[in-house]
Structures are given as C-alpha cells and as structure tokens.
N, CA, C and O atoms as a GROMACS GRO file, in nm:
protein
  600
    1UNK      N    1  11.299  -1.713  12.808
    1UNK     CA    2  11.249  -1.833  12.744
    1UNK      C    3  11.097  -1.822  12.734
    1UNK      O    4  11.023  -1.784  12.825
    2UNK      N    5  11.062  -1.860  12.614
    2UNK     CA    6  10.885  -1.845  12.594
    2UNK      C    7  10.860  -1.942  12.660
    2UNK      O    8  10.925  -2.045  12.678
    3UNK      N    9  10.738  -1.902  12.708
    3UNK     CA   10  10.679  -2.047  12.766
    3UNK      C   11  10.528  -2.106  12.641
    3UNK      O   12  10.445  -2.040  12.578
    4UNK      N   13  10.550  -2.239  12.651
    4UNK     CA   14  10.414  -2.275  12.523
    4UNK      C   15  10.292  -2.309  12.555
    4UNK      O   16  10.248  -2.340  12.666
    5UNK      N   17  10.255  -2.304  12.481
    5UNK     CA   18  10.108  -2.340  12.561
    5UNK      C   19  10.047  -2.470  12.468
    5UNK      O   20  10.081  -2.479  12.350
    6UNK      N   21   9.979  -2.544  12.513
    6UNK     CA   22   9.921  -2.650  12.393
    6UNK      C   23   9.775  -2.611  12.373
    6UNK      O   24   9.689  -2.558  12.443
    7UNK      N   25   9.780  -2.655  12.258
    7UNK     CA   26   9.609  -2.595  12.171
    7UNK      C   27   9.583  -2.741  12.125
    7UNK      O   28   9.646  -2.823  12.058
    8UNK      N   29   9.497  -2.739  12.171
    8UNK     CA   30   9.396  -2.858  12.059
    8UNK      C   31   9.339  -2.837  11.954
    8UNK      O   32   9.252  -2.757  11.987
    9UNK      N   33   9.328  -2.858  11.831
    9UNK     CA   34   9.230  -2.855  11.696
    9UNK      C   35   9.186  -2.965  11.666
    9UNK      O   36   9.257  -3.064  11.650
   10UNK      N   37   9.052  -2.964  11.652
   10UNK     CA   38   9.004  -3.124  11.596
   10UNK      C   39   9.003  -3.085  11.484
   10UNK      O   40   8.973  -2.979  11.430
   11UNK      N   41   9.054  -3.220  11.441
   11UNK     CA   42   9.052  -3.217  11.218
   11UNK      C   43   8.924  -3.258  11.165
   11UNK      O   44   8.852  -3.335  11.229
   12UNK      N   45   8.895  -3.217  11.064
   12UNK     CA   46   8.798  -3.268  10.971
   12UNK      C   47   8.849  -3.239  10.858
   12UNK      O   48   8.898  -3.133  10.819
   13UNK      N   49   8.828  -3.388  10.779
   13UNK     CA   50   8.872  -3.377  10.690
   13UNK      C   51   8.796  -3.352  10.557
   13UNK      O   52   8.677  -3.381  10.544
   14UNK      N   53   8.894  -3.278  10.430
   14UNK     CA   54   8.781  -3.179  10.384
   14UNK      C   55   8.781  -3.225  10.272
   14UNK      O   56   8.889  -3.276  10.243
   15UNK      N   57   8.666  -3.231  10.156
   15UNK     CA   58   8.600  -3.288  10.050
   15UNK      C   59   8.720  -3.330   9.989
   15UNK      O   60   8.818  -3.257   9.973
   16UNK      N   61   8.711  -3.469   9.951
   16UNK     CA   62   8.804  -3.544   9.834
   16UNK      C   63   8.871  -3.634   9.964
   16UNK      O   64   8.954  -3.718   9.929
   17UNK      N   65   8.856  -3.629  10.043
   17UNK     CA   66   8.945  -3.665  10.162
   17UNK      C   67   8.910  -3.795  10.227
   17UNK      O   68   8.995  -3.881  10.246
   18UNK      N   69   8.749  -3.814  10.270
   18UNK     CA   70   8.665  -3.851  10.336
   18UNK      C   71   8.670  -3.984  10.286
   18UNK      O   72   8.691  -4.077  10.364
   19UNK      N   73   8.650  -4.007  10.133
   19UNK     CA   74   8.627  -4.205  10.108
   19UNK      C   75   8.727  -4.231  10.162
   19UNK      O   76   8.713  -4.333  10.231
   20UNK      N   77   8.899  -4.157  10.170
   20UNK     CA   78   9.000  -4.254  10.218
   20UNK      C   79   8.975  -4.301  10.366
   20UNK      O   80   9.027  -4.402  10.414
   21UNK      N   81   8.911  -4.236  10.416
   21UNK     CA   82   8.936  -4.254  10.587
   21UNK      C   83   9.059  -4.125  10.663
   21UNK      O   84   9.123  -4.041  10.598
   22UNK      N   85   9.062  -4.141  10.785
   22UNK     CA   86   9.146  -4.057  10.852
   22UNK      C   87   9.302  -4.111  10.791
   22UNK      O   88   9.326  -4.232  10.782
   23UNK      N   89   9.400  -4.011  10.754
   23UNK     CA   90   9.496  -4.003  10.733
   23UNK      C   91   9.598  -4.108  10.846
   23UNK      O   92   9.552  -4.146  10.954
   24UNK      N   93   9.706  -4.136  10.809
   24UNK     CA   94   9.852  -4.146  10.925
   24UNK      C   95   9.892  -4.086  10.918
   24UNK      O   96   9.911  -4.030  10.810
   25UNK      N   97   9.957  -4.036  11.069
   25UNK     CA   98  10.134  -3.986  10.997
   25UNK      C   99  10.209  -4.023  10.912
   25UNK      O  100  10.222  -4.141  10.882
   26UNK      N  101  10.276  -3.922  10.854
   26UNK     CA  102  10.398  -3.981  10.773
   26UNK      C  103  10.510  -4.006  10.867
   26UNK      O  104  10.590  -4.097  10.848
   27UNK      N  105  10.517  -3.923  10.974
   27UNK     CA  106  10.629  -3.975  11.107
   27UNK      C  107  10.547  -3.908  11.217
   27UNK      O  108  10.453  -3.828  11.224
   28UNK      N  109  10.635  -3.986  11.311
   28UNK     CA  110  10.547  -3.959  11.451
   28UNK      C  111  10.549  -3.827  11.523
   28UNK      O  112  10.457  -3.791  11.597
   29UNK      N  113  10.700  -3.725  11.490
   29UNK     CA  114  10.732  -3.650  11.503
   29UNK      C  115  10.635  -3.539  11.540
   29UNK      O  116  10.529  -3.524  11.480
   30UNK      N  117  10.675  -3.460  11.641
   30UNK     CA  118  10.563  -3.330  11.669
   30UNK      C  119  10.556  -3.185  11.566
   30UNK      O  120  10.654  -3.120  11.530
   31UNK      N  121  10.453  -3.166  11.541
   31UNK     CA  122  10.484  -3.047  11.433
   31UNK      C  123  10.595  -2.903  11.527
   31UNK      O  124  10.600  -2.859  11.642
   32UNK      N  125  10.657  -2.879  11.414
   32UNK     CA  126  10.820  -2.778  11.464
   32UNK      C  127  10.753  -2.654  11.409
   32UNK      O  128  10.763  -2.550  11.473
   33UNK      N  129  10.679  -2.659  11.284
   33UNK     CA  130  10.623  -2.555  11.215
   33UNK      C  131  10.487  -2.569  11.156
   33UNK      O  132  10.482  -2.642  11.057
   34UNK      N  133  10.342  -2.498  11.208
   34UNK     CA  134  10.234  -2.507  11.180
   34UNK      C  135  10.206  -2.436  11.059
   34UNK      O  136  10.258  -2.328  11.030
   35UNK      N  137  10.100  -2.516  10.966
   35UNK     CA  138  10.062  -2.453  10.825
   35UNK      C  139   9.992  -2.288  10.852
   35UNK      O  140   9.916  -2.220  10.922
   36UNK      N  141  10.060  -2.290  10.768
   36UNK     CA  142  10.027  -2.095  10.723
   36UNK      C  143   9.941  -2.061  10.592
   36UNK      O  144   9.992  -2.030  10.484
   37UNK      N  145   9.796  -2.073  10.617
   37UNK     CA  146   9.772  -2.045  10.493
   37UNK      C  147   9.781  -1.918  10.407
   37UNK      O  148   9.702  -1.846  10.468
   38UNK      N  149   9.833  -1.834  10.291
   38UNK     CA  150   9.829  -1.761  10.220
   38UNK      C  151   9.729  -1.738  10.194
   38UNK      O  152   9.630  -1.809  10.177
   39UNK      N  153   9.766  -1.512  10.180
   39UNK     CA  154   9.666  -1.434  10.185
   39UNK      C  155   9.577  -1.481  10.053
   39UNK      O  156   9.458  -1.514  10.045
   40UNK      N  157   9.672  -1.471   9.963
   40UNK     CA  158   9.668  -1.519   9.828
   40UNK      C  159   9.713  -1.628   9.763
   40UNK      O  160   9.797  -1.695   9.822
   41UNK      N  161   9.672  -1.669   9.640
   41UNK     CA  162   9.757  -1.792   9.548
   41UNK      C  163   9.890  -1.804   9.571
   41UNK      O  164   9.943  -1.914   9.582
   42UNK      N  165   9.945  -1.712   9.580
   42UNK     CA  166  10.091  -1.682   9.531
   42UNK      C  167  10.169  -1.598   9.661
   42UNK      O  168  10.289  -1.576   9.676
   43UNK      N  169  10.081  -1.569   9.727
   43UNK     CA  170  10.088  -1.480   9.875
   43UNK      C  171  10.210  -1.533   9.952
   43UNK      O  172  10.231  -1.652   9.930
   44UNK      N  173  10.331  -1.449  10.074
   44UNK     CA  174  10.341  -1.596  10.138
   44UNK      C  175  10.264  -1.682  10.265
   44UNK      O  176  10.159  -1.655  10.323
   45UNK      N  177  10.329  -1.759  10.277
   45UNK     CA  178  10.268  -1.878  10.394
   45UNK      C  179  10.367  -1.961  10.374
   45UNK      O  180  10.467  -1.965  10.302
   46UNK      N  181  10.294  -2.060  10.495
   46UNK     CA  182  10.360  -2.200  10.494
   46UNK      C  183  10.249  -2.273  10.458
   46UNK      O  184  10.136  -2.276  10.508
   47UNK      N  185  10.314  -2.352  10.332
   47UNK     CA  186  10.191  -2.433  10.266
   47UNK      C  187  10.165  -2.526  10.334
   47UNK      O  188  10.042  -2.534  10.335
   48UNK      N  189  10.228  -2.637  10.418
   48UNK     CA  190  10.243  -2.759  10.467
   48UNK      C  191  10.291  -2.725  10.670
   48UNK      O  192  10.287  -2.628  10.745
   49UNK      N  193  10.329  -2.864  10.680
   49UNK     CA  194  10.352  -2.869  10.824
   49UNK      C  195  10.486  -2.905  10.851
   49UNK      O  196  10.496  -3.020  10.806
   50UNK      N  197  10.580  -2.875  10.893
   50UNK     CA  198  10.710  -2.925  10.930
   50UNK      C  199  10.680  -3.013  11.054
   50UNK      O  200  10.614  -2.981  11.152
   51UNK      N  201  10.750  -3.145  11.025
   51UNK     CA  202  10.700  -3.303  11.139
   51UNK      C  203  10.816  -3.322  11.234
   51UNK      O  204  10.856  -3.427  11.183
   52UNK      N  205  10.888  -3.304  11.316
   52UNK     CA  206  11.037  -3.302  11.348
   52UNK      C  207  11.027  -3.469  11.369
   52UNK      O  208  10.942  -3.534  11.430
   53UNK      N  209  11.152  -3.515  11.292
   53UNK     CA  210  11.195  -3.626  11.229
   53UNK      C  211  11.351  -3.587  11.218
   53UNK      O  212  11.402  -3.475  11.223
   54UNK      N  213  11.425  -3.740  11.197
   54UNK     CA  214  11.572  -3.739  11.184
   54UNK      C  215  11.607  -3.810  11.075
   54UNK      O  216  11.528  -3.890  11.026
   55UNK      N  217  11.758  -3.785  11.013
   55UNK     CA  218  11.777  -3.833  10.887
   55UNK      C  219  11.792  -4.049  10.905
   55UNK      O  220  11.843  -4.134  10.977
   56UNK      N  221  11.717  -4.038  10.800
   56UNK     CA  222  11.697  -4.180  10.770
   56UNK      C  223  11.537  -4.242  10.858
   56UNK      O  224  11.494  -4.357  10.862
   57UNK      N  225  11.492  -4.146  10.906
   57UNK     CA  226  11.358  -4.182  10.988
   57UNK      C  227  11.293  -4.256  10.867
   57UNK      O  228  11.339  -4.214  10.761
   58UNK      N  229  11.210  -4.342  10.854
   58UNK     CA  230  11.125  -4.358  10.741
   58UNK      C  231  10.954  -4.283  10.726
   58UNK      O  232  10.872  -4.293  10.817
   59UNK      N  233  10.936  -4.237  10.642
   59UNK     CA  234  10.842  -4.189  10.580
   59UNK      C  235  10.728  -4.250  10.501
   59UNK      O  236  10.740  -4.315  10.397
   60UNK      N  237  10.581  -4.210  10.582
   60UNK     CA  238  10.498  -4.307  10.504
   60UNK      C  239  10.405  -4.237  10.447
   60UNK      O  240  10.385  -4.119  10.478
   61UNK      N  241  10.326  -4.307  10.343
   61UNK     CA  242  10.192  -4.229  10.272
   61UNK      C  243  10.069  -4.236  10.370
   61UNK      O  244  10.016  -4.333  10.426
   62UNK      N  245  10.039  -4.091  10.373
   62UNK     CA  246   9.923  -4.052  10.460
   62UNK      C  247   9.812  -4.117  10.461
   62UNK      O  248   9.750  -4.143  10.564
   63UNK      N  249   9.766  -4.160  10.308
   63UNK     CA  250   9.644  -4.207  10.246
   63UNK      C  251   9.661  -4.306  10.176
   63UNK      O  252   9.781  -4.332  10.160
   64UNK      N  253   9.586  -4.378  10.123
   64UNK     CA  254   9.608  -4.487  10.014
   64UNK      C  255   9.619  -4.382   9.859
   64UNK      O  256   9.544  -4.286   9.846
   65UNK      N  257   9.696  -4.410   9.779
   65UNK     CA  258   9.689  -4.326   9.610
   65UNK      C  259   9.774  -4.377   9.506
   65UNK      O  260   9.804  -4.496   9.501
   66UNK      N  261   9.816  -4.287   9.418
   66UNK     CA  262   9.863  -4.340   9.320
   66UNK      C  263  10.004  -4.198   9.320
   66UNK      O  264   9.981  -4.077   9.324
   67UNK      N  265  10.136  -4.263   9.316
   67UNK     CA  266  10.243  -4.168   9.328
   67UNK      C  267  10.232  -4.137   9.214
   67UNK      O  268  10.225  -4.221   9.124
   68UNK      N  269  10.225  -3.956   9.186
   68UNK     CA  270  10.190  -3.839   9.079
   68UNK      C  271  10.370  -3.828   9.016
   68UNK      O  272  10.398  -3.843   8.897
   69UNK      N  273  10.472  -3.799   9.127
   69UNK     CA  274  10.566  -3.728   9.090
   69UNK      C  275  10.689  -3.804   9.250
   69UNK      O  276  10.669  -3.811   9.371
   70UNK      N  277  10.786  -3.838   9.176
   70UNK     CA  278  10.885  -3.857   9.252
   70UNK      C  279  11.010  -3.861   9.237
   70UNK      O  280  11.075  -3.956   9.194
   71UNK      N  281  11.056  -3.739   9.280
   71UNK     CA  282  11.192  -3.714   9.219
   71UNK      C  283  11.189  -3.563   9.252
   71UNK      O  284  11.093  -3.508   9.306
   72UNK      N  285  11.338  -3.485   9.203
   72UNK     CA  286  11.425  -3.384   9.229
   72UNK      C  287  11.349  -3.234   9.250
   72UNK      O  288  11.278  -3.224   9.150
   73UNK      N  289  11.336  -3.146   9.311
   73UNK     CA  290  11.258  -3.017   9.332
   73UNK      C  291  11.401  -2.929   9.376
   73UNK      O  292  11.447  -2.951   9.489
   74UNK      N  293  11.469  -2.832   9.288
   74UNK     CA  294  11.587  -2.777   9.404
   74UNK      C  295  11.685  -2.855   9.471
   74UNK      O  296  11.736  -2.818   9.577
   75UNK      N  297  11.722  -2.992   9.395
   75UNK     CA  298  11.814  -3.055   9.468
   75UNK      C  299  11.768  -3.134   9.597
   75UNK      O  300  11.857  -3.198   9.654
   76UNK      N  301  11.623  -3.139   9.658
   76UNK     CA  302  11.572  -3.193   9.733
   76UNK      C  303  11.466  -3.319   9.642
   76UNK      O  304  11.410  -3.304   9.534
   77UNK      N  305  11.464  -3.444   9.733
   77UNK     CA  306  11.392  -3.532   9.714
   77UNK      C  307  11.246  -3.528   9.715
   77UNK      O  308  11.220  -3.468   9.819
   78UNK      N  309  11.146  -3.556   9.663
   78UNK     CA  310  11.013  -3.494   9.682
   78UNK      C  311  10.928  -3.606   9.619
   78UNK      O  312  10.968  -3.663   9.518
   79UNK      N  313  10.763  -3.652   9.704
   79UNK     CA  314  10.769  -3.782   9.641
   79UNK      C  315  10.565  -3.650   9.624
   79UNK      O  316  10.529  -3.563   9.704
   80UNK      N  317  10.520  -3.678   9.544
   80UNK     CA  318  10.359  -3.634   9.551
   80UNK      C  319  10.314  -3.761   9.523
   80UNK      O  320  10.368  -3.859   9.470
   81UNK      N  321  10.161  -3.732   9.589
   81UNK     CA  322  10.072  -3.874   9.578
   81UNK      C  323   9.919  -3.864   9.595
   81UNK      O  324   9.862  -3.856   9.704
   82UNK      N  325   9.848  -3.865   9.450
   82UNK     CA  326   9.724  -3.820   9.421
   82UNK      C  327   9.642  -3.918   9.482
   82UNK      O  328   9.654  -4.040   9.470
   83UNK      N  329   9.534  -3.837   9.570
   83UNK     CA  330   9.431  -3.956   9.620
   83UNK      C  331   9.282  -3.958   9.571
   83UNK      O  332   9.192  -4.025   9.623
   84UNK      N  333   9.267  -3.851   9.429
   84UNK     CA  334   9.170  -3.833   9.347
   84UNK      C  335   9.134  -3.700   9.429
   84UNK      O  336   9.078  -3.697   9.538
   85UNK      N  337   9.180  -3.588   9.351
   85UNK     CA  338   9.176  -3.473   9.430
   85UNK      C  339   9.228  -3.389   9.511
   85UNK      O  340   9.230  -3.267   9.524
   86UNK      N  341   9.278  -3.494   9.574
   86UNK     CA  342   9.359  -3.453   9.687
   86UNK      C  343   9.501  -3.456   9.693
   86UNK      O  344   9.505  -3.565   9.635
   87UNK      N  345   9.642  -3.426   9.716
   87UNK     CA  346   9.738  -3.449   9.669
   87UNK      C  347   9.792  -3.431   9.800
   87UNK      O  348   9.730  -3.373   9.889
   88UNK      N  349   9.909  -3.480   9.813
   88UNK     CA  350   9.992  -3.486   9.962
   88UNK      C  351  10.122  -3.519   9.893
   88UNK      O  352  10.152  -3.605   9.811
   89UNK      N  353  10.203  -3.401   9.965
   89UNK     CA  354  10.353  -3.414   9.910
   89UNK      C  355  10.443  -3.398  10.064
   89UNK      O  356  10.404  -3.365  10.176
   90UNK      N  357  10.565  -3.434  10.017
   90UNK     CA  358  10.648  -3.506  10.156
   90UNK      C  359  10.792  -3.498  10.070
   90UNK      O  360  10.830  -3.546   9.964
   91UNK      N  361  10.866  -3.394  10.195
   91UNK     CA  362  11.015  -3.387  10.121
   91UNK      C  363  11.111  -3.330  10.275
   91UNK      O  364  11.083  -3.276  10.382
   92UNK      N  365  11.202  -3.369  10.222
   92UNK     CA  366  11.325  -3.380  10.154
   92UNK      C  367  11.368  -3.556  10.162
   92UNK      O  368  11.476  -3.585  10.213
   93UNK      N  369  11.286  -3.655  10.114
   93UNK     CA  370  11.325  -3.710  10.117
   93UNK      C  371  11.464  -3.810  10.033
   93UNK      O  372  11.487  -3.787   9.914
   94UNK      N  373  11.539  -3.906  10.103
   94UNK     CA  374  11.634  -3.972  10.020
   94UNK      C  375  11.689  -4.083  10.067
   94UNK      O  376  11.794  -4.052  10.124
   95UNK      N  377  11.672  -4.181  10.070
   95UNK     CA  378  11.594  -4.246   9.933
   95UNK      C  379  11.505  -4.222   9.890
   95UNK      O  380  11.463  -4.228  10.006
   96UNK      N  381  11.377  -4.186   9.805
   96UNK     CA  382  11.247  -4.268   9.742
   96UNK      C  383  11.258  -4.377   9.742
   96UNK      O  384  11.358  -4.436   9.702
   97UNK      N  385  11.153  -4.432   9.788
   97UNK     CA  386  11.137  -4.588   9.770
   97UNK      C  387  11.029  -4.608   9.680
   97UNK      O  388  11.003  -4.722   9.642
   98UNK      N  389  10.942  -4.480   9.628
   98UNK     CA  390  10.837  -4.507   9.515
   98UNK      C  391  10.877  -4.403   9.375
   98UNK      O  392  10.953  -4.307   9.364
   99UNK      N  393  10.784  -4.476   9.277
   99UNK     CA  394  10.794  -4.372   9.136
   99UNK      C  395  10.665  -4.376   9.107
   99UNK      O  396  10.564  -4.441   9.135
  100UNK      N  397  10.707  -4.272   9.029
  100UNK     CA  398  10.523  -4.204   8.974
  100UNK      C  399  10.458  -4.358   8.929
  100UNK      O  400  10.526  -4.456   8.899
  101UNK      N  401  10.284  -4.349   8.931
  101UNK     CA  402  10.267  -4.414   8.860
  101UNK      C  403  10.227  -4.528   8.985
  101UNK      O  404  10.123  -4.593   8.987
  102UNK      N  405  10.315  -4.534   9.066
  102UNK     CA  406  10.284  -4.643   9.165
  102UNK      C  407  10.150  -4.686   9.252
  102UNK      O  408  10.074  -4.590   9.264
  103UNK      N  409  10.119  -4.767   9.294
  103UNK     CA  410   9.982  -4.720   9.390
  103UNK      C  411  10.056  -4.757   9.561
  103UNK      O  412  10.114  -4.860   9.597
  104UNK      N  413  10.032  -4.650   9.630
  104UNK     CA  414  10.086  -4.693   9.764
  104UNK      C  415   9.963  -4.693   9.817
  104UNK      O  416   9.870  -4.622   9.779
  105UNK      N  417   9.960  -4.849   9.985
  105UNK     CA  418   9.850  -4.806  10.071
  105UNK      C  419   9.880  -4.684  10.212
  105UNK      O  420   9.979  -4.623  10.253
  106UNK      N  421   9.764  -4.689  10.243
  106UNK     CA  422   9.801  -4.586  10.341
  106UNK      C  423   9.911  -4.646  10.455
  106UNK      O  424   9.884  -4.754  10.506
  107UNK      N  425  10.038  -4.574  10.497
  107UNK     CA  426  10.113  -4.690  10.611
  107UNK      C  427  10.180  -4.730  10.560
  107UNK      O  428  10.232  -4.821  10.624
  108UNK      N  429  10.239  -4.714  10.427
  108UNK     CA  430  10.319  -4.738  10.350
  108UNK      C  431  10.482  -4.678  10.358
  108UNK      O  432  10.498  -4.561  10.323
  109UNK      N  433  10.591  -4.751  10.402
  109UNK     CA  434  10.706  -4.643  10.346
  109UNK      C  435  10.755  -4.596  10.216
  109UNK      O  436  10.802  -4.685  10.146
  110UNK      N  437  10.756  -4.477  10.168
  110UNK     CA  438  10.763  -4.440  10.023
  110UNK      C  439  10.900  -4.352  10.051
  110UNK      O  440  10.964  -4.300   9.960
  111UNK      N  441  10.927  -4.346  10.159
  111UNK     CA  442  11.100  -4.292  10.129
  111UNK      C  443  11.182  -4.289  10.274
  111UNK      O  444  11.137  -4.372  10.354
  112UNK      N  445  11.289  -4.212  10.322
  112UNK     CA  446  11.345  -4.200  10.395
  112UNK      C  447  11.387  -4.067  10.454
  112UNK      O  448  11.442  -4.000  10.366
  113UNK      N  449  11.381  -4.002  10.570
  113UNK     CA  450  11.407  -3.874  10.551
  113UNK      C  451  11.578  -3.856  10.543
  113UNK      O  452  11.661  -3.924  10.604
  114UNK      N  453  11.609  -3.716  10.423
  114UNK     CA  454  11.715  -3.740  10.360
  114UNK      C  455  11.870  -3.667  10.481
  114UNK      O  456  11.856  -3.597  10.582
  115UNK      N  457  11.954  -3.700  10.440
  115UNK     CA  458  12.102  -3.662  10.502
  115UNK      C  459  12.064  -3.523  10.517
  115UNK      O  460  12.015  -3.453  10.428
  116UNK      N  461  12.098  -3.480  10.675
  116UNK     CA  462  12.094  -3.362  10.698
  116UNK      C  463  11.919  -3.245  10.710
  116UNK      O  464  11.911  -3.125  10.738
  117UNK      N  465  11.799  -3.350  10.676
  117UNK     CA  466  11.729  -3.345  10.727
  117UNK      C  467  11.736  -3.285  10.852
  117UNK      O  468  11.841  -3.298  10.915
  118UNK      N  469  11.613  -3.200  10.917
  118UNK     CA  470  11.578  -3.207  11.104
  118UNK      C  471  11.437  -3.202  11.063
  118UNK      O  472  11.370  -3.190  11.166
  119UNK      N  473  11.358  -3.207  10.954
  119UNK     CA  474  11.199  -3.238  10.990
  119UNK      C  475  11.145  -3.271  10.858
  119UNK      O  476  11.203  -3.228  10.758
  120UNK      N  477  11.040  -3.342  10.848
  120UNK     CA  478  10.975  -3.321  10.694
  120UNK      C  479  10.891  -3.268  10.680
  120UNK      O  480  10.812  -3.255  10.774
  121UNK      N  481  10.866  -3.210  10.553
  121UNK     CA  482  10.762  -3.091  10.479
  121UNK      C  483  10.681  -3.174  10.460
  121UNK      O  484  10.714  -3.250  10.369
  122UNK      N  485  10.547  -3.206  10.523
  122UNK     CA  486  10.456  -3.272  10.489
  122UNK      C  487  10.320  -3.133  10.422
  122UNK      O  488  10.256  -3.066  10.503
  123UNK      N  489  10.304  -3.119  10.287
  123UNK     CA  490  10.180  -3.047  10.258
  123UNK      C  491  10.034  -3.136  10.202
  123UNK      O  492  10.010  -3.257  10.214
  124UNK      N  493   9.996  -3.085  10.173
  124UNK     CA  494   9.860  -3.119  10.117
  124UNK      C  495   9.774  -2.974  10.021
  124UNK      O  496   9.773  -2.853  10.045
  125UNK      N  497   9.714  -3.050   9.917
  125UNK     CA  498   9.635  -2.979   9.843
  125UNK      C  499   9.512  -3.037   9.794
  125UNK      O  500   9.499  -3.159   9.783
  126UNK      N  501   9.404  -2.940   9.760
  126UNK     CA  502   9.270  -3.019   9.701
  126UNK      C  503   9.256  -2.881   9.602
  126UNK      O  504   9.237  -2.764   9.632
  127UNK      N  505   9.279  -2.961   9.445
  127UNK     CA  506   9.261  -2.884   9.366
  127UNK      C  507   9.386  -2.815   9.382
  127UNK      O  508   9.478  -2.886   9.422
  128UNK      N  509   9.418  -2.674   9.357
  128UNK     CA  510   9.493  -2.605   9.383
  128UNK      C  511   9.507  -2.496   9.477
  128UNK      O  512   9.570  -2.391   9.467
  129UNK      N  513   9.426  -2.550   9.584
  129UNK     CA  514   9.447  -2.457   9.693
  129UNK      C  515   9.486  -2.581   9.802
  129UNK      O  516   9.447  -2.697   9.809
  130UNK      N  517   9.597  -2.489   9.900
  130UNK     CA  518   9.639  -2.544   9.979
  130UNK      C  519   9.557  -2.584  10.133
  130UNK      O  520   9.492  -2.500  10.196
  131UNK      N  521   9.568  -2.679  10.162
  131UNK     CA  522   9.528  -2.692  10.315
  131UNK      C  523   9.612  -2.746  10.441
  131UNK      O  524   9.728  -2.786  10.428
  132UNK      N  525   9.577  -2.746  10.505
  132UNK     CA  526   9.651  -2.819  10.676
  132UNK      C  527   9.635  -2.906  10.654
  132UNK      O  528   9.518  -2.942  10.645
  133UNK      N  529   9.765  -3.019  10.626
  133UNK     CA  530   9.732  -3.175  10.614
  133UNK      C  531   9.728  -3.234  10.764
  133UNK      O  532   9.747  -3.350  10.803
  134UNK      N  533   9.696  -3.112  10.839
  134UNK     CA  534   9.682  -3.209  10.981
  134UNK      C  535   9.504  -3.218  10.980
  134UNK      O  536   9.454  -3.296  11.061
  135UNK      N  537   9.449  -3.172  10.925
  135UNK     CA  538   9.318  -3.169  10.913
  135UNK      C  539   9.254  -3.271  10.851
  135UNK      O  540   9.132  -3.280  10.838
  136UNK      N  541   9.358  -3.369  10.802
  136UNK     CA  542   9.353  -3.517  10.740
  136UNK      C  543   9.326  -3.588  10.827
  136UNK      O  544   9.224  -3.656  10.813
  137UNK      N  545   9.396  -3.600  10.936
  137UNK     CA  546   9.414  -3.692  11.055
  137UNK      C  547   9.262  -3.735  11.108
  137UNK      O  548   9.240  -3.848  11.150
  138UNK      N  549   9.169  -3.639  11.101
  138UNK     CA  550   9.027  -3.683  11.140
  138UNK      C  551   9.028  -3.719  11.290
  138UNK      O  552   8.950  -3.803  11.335
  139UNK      N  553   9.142  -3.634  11.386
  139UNK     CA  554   9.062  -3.685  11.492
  139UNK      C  555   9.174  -3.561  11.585
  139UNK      O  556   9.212  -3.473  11.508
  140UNK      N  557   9.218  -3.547  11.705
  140UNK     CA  558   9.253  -3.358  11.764
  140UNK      C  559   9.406  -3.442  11.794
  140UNK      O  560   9.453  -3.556  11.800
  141UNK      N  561   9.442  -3.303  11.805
  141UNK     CA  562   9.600  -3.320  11.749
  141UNK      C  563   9.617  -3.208  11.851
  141UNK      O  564   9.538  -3.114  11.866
  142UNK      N  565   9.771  -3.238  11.945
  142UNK     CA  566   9.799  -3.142  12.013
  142UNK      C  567   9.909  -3.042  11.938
  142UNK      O  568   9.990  -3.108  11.872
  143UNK      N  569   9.929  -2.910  11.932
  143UNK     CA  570   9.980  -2.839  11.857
  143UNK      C  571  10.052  -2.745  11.975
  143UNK      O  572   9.978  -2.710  12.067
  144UNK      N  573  10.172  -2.710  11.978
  144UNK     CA  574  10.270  -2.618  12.052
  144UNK      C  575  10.234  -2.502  12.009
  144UNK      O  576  10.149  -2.537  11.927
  145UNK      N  577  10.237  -2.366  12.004
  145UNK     CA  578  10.223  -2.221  12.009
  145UNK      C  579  10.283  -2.170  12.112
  145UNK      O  580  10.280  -2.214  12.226
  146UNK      N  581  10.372  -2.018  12.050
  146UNK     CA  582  10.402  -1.972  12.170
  146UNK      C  583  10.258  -1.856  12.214
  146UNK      O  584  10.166  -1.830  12.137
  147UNK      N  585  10.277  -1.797  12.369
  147UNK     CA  586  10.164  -1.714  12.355
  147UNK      C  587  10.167  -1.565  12.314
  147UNK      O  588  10.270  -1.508  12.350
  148UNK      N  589  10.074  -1.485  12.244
  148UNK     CA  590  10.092  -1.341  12.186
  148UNK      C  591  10.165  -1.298  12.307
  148UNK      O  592  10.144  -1.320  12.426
  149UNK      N  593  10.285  -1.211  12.227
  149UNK     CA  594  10.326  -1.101  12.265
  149UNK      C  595  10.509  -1.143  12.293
  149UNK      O  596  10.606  -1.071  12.318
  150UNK      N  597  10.497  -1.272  12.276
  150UNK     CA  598  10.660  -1.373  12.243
  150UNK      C  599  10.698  -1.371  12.153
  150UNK      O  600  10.801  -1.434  12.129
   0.00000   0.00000   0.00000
C-alpha cells in the first residue's frame, strides 16, 4: 500500500480571474485526480481536476458568468461558463439546471452530478490554454500525492 503524503499549493489566481474574486468549489469533494498540464496544445494531460463527488451531489458555478454551452459532449452532460476570458467547464453532469446564455452567480447550482458518476471533471481555461482550476480558489489547498518511486 502507498503511503501519501499531503502537499500544500497556494493558488493565485491568474489574469482574467482576479475581478471575480476567489473561486468556490463546485463540490466539496477532495481532488481523486490532479491537473496535468500538456507538453503541447494537443499533447496529452489532464486538462482539469477530478473532485470525488457522488451521483446526484449538486454542482455549483465556481465564479459568477454567463453559461457559454450546456448540453451533450460524448453522451456526457457538460455545462461551460464564460467569466470574460476565463472559462470553467464541469461534467458529467445530469440534470443541467442551466442553458447557454444564462448568467449564474458564483454558489450557484447549475446541475447535478450524473447516474453513475464517482467524481466531477472540473477544468478551466484562459484563452485557449488550459490551467489548474484549483489555482482559482485564491487561497492553499491540501492535495494527496503518492511519493516518487510508488
């Protein structure tokens, strides 16, 4: 059995980010899977953070914005939500409780996590490069790791 170790990272949050204020969770859940950023555009990684959450948990908007896109990706639920720049997407959810076009505040429930769920894909982007939407949060976040060589 690995044993884990906890890491601290303090967030700062990065240009386009800042008028909203520090982010919420979308669930309270501990991250299961830490963002991976890619070598490249197209490289792989993990774009986002996996939140461990259960089906029907509710799901909220990180930031205050305006919902971009909500609806179907692959048969999964998927809600995006532009905060002028900044974009934060959150899936597999099901229900949606928002549609494009909408304005949610931050703390908001905009969906549900869907049947058969075990965590949600919480990502984030500015522009078209990806970032750690835990780096939203604006304040240190404890993070699990196992240690090299596990």
């Amino acid at each position: 059995m690995a044993v884990l170790l906890a890491v601290l990272a303090a967030g700062s949050a990065p240009a386009g980010a800042a008028a909203a204020g520090p982010a919420h969770r979308p669930v309270p859940g501990v991250v299961v899977r830490p963002f991976e950023a890619p070598a490249s555009r197209y490289g792989p990684g993990h774009r986002g953070v996996d939140l461990a959450a259960s089906p029907g948990d509710p799901v909220r908007a990180a930031l205050p914005g305006t919902v971009h896109f909500s609806g179907l990706v692959a048969e999964a639920g998927w809600v995006t939500i532009d905060h002028g720049g900044l974009h934060t997407t959150y899936g597999d959810l099901a229900p949606r409780d928002v549609v494009a076009g909408q304005s949610v505040r931050a703390g908001q429930v905009i969906g549900r996590l869907a049947e058969g769920a075990t965590h949600l894909d919480w990502g984030a982007r500015v522009g078209e490069d990806y970032i750690d939407p835990l780096s939203l949060l604006g304040r240190w976040e404890v993070r699990l790791v196992a240690p090299l060589g596990d």
